[in-house]
C-alpha positions as a printed Julia matrix, in Angstrom:
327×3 Matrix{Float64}:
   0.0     0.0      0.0
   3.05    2.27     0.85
   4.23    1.81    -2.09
   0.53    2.11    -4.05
   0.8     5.79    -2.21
   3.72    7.04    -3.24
   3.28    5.96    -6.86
   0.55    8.21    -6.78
   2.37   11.17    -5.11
   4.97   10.71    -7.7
   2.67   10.52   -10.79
   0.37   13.56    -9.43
   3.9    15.74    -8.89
   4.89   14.76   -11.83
   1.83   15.28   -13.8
   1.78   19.04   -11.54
   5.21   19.61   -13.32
   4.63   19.05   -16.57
   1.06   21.29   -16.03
   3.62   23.99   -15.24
   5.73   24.0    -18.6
   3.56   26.51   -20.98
   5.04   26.96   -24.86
   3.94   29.98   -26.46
   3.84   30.29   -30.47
   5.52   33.06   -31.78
   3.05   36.21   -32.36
   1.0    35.03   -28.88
   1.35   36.68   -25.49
  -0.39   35.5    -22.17
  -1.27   36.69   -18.73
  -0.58   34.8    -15.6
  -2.62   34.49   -12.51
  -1.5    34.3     -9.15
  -4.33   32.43    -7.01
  -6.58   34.92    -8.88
  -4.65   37.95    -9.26
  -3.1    39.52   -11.65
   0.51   40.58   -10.79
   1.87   41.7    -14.24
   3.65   38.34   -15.23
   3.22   37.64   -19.14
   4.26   35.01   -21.22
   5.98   35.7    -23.94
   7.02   33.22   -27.11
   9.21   30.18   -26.07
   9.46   28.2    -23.25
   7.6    29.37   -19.83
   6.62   28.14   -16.46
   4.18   28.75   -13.99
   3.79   26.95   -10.6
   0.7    24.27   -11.1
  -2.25   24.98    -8.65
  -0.8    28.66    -7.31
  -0.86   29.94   -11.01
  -2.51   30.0    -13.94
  -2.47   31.32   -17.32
  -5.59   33.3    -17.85
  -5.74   34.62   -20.83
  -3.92   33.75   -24.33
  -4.25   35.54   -27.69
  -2.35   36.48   -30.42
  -0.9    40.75   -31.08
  -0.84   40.23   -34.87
  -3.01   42.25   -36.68
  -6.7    40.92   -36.91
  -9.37   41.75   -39.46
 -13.48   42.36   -38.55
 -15.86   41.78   -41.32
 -18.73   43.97   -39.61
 -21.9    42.78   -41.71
 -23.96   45.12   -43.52
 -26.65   47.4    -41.44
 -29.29   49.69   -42.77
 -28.09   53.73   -42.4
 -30.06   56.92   -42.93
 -28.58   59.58   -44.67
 -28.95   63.17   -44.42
 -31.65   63.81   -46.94
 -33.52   60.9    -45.3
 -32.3    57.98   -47.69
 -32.07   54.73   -47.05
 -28.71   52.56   -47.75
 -27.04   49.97   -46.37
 -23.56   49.58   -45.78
 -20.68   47.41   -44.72
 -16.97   47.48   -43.99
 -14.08   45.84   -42.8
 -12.18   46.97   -40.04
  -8.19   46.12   -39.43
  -6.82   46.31   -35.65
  -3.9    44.42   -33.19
  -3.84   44.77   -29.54
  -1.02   46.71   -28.4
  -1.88   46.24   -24.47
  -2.9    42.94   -23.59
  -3.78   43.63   -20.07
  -6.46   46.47   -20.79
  -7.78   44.1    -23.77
  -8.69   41.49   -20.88
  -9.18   43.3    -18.22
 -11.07   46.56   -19.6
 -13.51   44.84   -21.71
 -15.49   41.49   -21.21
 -16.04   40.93   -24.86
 -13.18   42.85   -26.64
 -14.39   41.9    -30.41
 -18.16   42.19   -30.04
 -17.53   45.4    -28.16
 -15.81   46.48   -31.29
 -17.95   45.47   -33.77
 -21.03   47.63   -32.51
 -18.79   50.33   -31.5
 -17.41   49.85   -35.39
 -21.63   49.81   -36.27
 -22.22   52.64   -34.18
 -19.64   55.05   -35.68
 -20.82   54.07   -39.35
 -24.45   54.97   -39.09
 -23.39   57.95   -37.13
 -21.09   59.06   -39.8
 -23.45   58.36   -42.4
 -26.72   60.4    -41.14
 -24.21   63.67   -41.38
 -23.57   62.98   -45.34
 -26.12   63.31   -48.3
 -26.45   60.21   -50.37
 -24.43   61.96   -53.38
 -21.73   62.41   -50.21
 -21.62   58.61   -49.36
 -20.29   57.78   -52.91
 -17.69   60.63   -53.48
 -16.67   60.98   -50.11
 -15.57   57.73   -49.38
 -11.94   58.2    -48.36
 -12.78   61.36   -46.29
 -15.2    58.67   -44.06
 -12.4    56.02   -43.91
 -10.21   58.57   -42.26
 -13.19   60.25   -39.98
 -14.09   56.22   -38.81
 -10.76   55.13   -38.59
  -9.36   58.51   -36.47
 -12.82   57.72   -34.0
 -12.47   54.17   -33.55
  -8.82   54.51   -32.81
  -9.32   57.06   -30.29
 -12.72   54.8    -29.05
 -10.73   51.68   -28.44
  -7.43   53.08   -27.04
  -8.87   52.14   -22.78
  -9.29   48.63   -24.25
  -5.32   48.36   -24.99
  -6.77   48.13   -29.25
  -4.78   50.19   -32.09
  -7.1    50.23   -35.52
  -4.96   50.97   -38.12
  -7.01   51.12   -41.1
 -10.97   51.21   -41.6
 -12.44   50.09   -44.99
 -16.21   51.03   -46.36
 -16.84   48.42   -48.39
 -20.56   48.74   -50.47
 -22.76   51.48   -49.9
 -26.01   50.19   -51.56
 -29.03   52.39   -51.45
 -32.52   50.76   -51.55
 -34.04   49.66   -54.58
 -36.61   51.94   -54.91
 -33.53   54.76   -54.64
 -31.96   52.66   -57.64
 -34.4    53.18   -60.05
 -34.69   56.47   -58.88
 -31.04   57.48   -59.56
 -30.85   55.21   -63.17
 -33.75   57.23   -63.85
 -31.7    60.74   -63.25
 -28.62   58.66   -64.92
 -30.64   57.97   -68.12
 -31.79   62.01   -68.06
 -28.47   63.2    -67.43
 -26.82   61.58   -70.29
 -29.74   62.44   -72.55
 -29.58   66.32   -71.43
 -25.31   66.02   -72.1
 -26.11   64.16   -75.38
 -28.64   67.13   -76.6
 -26.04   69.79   -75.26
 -22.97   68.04   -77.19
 -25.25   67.96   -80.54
 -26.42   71.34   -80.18
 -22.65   72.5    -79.22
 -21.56   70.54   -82.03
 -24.45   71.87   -84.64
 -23.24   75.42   -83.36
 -19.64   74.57   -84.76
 -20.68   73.46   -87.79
 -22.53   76.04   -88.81
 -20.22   78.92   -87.18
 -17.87   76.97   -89.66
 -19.91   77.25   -92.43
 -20.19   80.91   -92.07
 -16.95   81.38   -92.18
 -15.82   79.6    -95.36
 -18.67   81.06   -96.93
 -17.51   84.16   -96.1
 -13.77   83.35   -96.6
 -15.1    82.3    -99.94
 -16.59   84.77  -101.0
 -14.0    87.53   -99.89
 -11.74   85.2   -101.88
 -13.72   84.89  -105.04
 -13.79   89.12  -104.49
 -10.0    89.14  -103.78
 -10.02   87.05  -107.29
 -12.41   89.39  -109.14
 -10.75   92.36  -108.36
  -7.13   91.31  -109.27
  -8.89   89.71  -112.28
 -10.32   93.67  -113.12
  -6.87   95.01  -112.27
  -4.67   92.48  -114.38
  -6.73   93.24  -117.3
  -7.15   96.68  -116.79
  -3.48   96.58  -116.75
  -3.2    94.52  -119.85
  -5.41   97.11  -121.38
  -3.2    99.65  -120.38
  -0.25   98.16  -121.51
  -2.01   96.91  -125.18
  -3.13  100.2   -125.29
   0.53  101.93  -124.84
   2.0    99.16  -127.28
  -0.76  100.29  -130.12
  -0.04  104.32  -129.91
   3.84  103.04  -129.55
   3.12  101.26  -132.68
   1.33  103.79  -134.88
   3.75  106.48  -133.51
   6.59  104.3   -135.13
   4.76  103.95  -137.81
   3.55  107.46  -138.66
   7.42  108.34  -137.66
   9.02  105.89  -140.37
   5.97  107.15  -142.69
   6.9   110.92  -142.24
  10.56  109.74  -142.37
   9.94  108.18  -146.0
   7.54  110.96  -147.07
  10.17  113.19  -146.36
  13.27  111.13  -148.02
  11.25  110.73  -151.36
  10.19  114.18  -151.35
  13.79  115.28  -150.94
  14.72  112.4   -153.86
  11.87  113.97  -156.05
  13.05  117.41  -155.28
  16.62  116.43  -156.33
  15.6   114.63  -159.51
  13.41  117.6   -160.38
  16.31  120.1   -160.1
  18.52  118.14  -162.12
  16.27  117.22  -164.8
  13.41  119.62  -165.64
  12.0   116.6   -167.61
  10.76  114.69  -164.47
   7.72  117.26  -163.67
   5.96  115.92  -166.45
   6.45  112.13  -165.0
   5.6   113.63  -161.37
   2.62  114.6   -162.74
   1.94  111.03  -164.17
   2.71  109.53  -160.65
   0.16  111.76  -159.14
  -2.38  110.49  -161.44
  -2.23  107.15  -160.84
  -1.8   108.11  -156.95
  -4.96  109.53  -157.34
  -6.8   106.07  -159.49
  -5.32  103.78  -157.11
  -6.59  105.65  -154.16
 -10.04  105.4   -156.05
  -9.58  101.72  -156.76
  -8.9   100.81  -152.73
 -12.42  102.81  -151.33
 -14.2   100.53  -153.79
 -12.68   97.39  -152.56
 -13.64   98.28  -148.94
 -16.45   96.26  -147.32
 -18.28   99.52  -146.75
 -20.47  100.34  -149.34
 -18.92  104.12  -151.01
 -19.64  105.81  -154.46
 -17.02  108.04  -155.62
 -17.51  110.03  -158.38
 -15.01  111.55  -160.76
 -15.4   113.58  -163.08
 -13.16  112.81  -165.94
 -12.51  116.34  -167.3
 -11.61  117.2   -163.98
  -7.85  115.6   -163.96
  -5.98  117.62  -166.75
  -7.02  120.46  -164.37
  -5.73  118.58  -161.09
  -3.07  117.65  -163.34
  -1.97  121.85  -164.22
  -2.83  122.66  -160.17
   0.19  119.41  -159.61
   2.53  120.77  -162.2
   2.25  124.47  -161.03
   3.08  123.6   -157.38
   5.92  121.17  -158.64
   7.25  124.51  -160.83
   7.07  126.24  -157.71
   8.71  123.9   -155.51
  11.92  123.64  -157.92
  12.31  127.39  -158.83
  12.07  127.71  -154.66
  14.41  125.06  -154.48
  16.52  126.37  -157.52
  16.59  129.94  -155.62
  17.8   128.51  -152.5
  20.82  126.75  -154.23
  21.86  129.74  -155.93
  21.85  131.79  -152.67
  23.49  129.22  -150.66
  26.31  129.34  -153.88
């Protein structure tokens, strides 16, 4: 029986000792009790040990960070709109004492402190606010909950909104004013783009037509100018003319002149030359397309003839005179 007895003092201190060896996983912490008490000792990752029946290890949890899926709930917005909205919330605890001692139920606690702040939040924003504004309430929720949760030994470090979904009533409502919107842009863009066009038109119908009166004009001018210049060519041309006509009057009359001084004969065939001047002239008015009678009278030309020979006499005894005085 003795030894019945000690066997079982032996296996019950063993069994005691081996109670007392606690391993901690890396990322855990734990808080030891002293017959009830906490007296500050924590257990930190590795090999620990606490004395079986006069401690115990009364709370264990891990410091990493942790994520809270808080589940949708129904808000009220500003303008008295119905939506429903989640988010997900990321935290650690940073003070494992307050986390157990503060707060009987650390992560409920959060989570309607977490549902609390987001309905809050929400009934200050219009619904138009909830969908632009989403970062500015991530920083508002996030700034609140960490300041909430610092007695319960909690740092949040980042808050999430994750769908904001209005009702479905508030849907159709807003597709509705979608569908409008886009019609009333559409109408504005084809009237804006009508407006170009024809402000375009305009203005190469205008350009055009100061063009075409850019072209008229220069068109007058050019052949005004080529007027000018046909003009100046044609009086250049009969002045040259007339000029070598004078020129040859006046060298034949000097060659007449000289062959009258030197042979007194030659009146008589000057007055032959005028003659037939005179028939040819006559000949060339009939052949003109212009219908002319000229009429000659035929015992007229010995007379025309005597006026021709006296002014030839008088020309070379002028001419005869003037060479004797200049002898």
């Amino acid at each position: 029986m003795e030894q019945i007895f000690g066997l079982i003092i032996a296996l019950f201190l063993g069994g005691s000792a081996f109670s007392g060896v606690k391993i901690i996983r890396q990322g855990d912490e734990a808080l030891v009790e002293t017959l009830g008490k906490y007296n500050g000792k924590r257990l930190t990752p590795g090999l620990n040990f606490v004395v079986p029946v006069y401690q115990r290890v009364a709370f264990q949890t891990t410091i990493r960070e942790r994520v809270i899926d808080i589940p949708p709930q129904a808000c009220i917005t500003r303008d008295n709109v119905t939506i429903t909205a989640d988010a997900v919330v990321y935290w650690r605890i940073v003070d494992l004492e307050k986390a157990y001692y503060k707060v009987e139920n650390l992560q409920s606690a959060m989570v309607n402190l977490v549902l609390t702040q987001i309905r809050a939040e929400m009934g200050q924003l219009d619904l138009d606010e909830t969908f632009t504004a989403r970062t500015q309430i991530n920083e508002i929720l996030l700034r609140d909950l960490d300041v909430a949760t610092d007695p319960w030994g909690v740092k949040v470090t980042r808050v999430e909104l994750r769908d904001i979904i209005p009702s479905q009533a508030v849907q159709e409502s807003m597709e509705l004013q979608m569908s409008a919107e886009r019609r009333k842009r559409a109408a504005i863009l084809n009237s804006e783009g009508e407006r170009e066009s024809a402000i375009n038109s305009a203005r190469g119908q205008a350009e055009a037509r100061v063009l075409d009166a850019e072209a008229r004009q220069k068109s007058v001018i050019l052949d005004a100018e080529a007027q000018q210049k046909a003009l100046l060519l044609r009086a250049q041309a009969e002045y040259r003319q007339q000029l070598l006509k004078a020129q040859a009057i006046a060298e034949s009359s000097e060659l007449i002149a000289e062959k009258i001084r030197n042979n007194p004969q030659a009146a008589q065939s000057l007055e032959v030359l005028f003659a037939l001047g005179y028939l040819d002239m006559g000949a060339t008015i009939g052949k003109s397309d212009s219908s002319k009678v000229m009429f000659i009278d035929p015992r007229s030309i010995p007379a025309t003839l005597e006026g021709i020979r006296t002014i030839v006499g008088e020309m070379s005894s002028e001419k005869a005179i003037n060479s004797d005085r200049s002898a």
